[in-house]
N, C-alpha and C positions, 0 to 999 in steps of 0.2 A: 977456360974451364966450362965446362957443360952444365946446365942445372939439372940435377935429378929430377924436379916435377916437370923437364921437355920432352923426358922419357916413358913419364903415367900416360894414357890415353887420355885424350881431350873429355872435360865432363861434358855431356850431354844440356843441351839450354833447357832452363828452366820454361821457356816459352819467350815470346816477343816481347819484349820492352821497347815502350816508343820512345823516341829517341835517342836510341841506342848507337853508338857506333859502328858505322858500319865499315869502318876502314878495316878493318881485320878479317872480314870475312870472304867468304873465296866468292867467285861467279855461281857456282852452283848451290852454297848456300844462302846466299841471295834469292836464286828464283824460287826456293822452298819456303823461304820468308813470304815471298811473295804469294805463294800460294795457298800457305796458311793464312796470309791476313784476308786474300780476295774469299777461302772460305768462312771466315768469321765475320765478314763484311756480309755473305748472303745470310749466314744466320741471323744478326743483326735484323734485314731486311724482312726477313722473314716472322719475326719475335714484333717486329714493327705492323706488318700486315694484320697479322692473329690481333691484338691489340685495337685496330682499326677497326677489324671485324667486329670485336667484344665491343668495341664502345657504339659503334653503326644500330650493331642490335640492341641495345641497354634504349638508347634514343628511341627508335619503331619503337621499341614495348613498352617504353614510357610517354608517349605521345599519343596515346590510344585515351 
């Protein structure tokens, strides 16, 4: 017998959960995994620099 919800369209992921299982998902949905996480990993990077920035200057303008 079939199940009627293998018939609905696949829902869409809510986003990345880490350690999620990844045995179900195809090749191609893997490298978009992947390339969602490497661009959240620059943002990350980036959200880290601005921050270094802001506390680099806070230091200068408080050592005067």
């Amino acid at each position: 017998a079939i199940d009627p919800e293998d018939l609905l369209p696949k829902k869409k992921r809510a986003g990345i959960v880490l350690g999620e299982d990844l045995s179900e998902m195809s090749a191609p949905e893997l490298e978009l995994r992947i390339a969602e996480l490497e661009t959240e990993i620059a943002r990350c990077r980036e959200a880290i620099a601005q921050r270094n920035a802001t506390k680099s200057a806070a230091a200068t303008f408080f050592k005067r």
